[in-house]
C-alpha positions as CSV (number, residue, x, y, z in Angstrom):
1,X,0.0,0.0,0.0
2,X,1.1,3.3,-0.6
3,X,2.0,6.1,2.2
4,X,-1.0,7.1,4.4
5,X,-1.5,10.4,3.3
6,X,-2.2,11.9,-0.2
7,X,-2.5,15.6,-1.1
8,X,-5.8,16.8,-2.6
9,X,-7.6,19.6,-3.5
10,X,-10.1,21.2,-0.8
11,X,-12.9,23.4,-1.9
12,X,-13.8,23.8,1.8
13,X,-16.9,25.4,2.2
14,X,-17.5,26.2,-1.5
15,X,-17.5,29.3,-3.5
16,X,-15.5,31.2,-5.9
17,X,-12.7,29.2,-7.8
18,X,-10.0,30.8,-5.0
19,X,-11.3,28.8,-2.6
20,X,-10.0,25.4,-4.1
21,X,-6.5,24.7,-2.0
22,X,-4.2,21.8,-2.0
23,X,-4.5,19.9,1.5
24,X,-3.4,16.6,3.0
25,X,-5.9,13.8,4.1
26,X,-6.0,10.1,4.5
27,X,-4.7,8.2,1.8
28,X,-8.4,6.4,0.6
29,X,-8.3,2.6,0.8
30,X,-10.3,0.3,-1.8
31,X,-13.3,-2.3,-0.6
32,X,-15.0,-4.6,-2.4
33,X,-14.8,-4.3,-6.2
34,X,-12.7,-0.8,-5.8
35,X,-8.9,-0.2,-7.2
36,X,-7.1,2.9,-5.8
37,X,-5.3,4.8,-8.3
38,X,-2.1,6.5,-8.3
39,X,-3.7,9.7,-10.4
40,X,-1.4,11.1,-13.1
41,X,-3.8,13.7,-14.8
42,X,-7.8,14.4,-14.5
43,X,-10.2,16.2,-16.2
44,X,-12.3,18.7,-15.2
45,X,-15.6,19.0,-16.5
46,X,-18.6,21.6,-15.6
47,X,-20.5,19.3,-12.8
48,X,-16.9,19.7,-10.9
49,X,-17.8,23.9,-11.2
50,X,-21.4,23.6,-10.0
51,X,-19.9,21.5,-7.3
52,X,-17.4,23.7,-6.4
53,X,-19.8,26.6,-6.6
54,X,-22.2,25.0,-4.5
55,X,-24.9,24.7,-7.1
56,X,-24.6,20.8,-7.1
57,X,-24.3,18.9,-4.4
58,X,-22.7,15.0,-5.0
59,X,-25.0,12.4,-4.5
60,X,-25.6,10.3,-1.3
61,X,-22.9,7.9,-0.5
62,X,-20.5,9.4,-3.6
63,X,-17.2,11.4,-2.4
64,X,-17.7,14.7,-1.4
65,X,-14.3,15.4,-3.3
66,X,-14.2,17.1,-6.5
67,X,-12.7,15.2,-10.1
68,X,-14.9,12.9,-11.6
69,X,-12.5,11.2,-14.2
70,X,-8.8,10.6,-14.2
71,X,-5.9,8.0,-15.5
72,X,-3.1,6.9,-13.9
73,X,-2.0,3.6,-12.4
74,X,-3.8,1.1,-10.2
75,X,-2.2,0.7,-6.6
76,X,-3.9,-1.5,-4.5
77,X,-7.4,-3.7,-5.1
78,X,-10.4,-4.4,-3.2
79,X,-10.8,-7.7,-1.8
80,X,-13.6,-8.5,-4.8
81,X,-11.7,-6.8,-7.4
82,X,-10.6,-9.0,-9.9
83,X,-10.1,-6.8,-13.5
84,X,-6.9,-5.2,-13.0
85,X,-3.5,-6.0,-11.5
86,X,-1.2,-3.2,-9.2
87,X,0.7,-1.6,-12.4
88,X,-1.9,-1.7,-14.8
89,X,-2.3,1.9,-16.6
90,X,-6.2,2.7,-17.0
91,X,-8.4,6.0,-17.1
92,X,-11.5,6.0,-15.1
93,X,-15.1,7.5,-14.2
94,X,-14.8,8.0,-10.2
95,X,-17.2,8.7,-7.8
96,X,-15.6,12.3,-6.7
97,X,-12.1,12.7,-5.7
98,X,-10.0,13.1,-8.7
99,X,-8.2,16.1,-8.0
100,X,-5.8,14.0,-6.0
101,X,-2.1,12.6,-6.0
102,X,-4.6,9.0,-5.1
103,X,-8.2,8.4,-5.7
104,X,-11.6,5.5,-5.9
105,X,-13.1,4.1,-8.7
106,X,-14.9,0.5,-8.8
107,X,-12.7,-1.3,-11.2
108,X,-15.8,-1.8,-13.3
109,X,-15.9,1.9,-14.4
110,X,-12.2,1.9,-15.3
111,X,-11.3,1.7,-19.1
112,X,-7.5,0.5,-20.1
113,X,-5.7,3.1,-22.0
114,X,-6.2,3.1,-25.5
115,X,-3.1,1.9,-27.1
116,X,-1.2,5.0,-28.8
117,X,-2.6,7.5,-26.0
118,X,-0.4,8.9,-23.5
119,X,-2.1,9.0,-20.0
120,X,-3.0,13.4,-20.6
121,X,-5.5,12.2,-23.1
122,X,-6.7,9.2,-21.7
123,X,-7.9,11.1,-18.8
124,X,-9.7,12.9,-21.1
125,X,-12.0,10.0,-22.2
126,X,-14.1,8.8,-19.3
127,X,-16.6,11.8,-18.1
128,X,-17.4,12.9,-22.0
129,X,-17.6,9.6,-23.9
130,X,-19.4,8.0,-21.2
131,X,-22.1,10.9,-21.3
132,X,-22.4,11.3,-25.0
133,X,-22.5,7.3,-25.2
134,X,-25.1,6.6,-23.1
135,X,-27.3,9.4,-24.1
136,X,-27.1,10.2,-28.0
137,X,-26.8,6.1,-28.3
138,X,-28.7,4.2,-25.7
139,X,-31.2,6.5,-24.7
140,X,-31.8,8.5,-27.8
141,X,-30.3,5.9,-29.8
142,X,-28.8,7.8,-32.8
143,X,-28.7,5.6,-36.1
144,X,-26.9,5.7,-39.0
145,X,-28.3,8.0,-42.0
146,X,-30.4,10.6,-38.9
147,X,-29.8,13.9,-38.8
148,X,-27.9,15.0,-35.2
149,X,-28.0,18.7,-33.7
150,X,-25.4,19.0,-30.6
151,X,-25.6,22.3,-28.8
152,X,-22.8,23.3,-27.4
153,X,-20.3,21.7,-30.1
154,X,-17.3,23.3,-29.0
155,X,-17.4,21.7,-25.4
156,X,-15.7,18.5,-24.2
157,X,-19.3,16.7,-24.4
158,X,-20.0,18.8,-27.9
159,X,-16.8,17.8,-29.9
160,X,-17.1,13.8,-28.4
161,X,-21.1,14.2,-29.5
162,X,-20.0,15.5,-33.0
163,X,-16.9,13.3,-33.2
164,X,-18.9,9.8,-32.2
165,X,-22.1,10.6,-34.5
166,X,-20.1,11.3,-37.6
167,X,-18.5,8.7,-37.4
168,X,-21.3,6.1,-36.7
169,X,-23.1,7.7,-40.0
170,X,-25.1,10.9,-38.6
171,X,-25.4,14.1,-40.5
172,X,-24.2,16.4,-37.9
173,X,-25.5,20.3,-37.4
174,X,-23.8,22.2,-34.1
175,X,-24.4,25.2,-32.6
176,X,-21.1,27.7,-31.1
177,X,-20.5,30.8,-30.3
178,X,-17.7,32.0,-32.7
179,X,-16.2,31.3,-35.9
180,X,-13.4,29.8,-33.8
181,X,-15.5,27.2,-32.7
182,X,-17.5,26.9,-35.3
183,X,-14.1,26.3,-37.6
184,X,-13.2,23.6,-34.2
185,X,-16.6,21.8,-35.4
186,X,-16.0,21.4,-38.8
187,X,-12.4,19.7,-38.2
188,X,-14.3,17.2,-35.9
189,X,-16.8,15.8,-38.5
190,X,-19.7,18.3,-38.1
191,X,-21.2,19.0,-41.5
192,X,-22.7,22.3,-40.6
193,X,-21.8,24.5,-37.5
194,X,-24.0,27.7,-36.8
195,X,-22.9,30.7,-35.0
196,X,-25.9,31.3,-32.8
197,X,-25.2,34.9,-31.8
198,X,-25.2,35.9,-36.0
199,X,-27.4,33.4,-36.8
200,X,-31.5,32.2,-36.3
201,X,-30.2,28.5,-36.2
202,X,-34.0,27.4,-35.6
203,X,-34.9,29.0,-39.0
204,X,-31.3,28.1,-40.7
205,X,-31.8,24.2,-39.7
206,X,-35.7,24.5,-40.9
207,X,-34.8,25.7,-43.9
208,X,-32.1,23.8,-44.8
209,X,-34.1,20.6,-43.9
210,X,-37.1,21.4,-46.1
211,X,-39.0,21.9,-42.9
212,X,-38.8,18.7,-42.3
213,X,-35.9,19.2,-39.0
214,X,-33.5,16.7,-37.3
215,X,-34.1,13.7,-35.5
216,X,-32.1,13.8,-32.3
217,X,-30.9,17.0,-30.2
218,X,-28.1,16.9,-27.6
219,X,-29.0,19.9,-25.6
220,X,-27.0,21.2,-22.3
221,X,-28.4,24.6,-22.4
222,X,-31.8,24.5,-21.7
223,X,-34.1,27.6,-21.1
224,X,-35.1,29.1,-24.0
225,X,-33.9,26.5,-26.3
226,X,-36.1,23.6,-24.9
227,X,-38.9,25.2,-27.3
228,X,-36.5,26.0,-29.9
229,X,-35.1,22.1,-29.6
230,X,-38.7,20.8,-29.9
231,X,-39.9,22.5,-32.9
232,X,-36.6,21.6,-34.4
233,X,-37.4,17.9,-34.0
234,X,-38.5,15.8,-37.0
235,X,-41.4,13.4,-36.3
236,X,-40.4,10.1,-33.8
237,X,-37.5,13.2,-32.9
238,X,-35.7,12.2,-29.6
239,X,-34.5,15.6,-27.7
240,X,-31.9,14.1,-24.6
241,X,-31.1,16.8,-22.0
242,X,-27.6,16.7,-20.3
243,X,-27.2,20.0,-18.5
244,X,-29.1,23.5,-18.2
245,X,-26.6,26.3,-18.5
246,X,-29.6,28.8,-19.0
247,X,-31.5,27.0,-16.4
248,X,-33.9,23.9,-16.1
249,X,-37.5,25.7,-16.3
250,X,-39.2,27.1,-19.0
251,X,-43.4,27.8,-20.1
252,X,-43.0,25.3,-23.5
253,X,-45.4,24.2,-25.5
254,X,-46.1,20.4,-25.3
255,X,-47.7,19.9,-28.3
256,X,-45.1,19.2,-31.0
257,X,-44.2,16.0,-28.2
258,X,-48.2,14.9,-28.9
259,X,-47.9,16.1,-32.6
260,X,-44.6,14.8,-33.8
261,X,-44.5,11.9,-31.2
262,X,-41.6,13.1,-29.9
263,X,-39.4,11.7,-27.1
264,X,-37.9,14.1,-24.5
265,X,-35.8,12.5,-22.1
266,X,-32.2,12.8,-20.3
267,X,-30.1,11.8,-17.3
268,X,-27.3,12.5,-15.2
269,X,-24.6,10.2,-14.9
270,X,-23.1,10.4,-11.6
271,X,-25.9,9.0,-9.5
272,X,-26.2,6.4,-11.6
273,X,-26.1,2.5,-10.2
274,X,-22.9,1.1,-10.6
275,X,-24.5,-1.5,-12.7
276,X,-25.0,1.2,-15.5
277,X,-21.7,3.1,-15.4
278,X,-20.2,-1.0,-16.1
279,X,-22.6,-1.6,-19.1
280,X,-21.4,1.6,-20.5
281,X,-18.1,1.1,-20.0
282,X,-18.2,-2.5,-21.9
283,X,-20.2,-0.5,-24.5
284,X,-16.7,2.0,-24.8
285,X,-14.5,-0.4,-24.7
286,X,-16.0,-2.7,-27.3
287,X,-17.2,0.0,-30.0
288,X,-15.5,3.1,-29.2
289,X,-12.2,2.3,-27.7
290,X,-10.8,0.6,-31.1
291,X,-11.9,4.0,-33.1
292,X,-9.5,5.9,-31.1
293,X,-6.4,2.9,-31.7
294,X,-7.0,4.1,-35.3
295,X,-6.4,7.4,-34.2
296,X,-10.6,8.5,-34.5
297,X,-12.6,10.1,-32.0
298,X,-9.9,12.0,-29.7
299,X,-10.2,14.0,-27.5
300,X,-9.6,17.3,-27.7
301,X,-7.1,19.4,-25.1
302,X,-7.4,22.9,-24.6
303,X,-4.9,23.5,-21.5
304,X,-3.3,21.6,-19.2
305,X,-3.0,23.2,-15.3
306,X,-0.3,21.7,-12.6
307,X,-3.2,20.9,-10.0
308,X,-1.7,23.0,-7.3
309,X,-3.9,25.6,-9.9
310,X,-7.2,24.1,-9.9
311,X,-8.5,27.3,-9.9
312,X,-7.2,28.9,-12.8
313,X,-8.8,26.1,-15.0
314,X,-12.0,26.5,-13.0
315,X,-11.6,30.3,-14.0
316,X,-10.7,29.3,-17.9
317,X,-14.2,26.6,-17.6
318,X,-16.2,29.0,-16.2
319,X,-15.2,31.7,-19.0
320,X,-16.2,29.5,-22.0
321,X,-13.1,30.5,-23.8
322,X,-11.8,27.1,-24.6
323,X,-12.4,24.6,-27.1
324,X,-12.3,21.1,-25.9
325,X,-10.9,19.9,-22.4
326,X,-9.3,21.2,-19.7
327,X,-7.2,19.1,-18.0
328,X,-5.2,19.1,-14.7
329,X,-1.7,17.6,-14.3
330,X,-0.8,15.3,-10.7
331,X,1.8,13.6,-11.4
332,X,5.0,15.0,-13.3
């Protein structure tokens, strides 16, 4: 076992970004189907923000530590785990506690690194291509030949959305903020990327659609686009919620969903049963993992932070300047 104290980040009472700080606590030890893992980078995603923020509390019985995905190496086993060996190099959806020299995960939700990857943009996999997976796939179960509109496209989740549906024979339409992004888009497989500040996308994607509209929406904004998103949908349209950066309520109308038979559905993934989290990660590891040993659907790093400065890339997340992920570095 490994000394029996690790440092960590502590966001204390919650707050501002300033109020993350690098602290000691008890190194954590693995039960039952758990590996401990010696973290060399992890990722940090918008639910770590909230969390930090105090907007989004983590669910019962997960860590109340923030870092939901890292890579690294495992260091010790629980006495039921059986997948992985002390040595073995993987990346992993945790339950909290990423931003750590050590952290949890239940061996089940831990991928192996992708052959060709070095262990920066492994860490990058888990949080996004879990997400993306099991919503566009399983719940809103994106085919081949549909047409596919991710908001957001620029984002971690956006550019694995655009990157995955492309590829799996999607016509793909995004919506960004820039020409920077929008340009970002295009390089990943999206066929038609629309600046949303110059441009009435709901009108553009009508048009260009012969009225007819797209047949599954990826949506993390919410507010004002939930009505936007459900006129846009084709008939049997699926509309899968992930996030509500312009907040969760809204007056819509409900009658395109009776109309057009419509689907509107989402989920969030941390408080889901472990049971889940594993049959995604069998999903990613038997259809998604070889893309990326060919070199296809990687992820995309923005910046890269020591994790002594958490809160700068809390700062550059919260600012929406970047283009992909934003990473933190443990282990030099």
């Amino acid at each position: 076992m490994p000394a029996r104290r690790c440092i960590y980040i502590d966001h204390g009472q919650g707050g501002a970004p300033g109020c993350m700080r690098l602290a000691e606590r008890d190194m954590p030890a693995p039960t039952g189907r758990q590996v401990l893992i010696e973290v060399a980078c992890a990722g940090v995603n918008r639910p770590e923000v909230l969390q930090r923020a105090g907007a989004y509390p983590p669910p019962p019985g997960a860590s109340p530590y923030l870092g939901l995905e890292v890579s690294g190496t495992v260091a010790a086993a629980g006495p039921e785990a059986r997948q992985w060996k002390v040595g073995d190099a993987v990346c992993a959806l945790t339950p909290g506690g990423g931003y750590a020299q050590y952290c949890l995960a239940d061996e089940r939700h831990c991928l192996p690194v992708p052959r060709g990857l070095d262990l920066l943009t492994a860490a990058a996999i888990p949080e996004n291509y879990f997400t993306v997976w099991t919503n566009v796939f399983d719940r809103a179960g994106l085919r081949a030949g549909e047409k596919f509109l991710v908001h957001g496209g620029s984002s971690g989740i956006g550019l694995t959305a655009i990157q995955l549906a492309r590829e799996f024979g999607a016509e793909v339409w995004t919506t960004v903020g820039n020409a920077e992004k929008a340009q970002a888009c295009l390089e990943a497989g999206a066929q038609h990327a629309l600046i949303y500040r110059d441009t009435d996308y709901e009108s553009a994607i009508r048009d260009a659609t012969g009225g007819k509209g797209v047949d599954v929406i990826l949506d993390m904004v919410g507010g004002a686009y939930i009505n936007k998103n459900l006129r846009l949908l084709a008939v049997n349209g699926r509309l899968v919620q992930v996030a509500f950066l312009e907040g969760s309520k809204a007056e819509i109308d409900a009658m395109p969903i009776m109309t057009k038979r419509l689907t509107f559905t989402g989920s969030t993934l941390r408080p889901r049963p472990d049971e889940d989290k594993a049959a995604i990660a069998d999903a990613l590891r038997a259809r998604v993992l070889p893309l990326m040993e060919q070199g296809k659907c990687l992820p995309r790093i923005h910046a890269v932070f020591p994790l002594a400065e958490a809160a700068r890339a809390h700062e550059l997340m919260e600012s929406s300047r970047h283009i992909g992920k934003i990473m933190l570095k443990v282990k030099e």
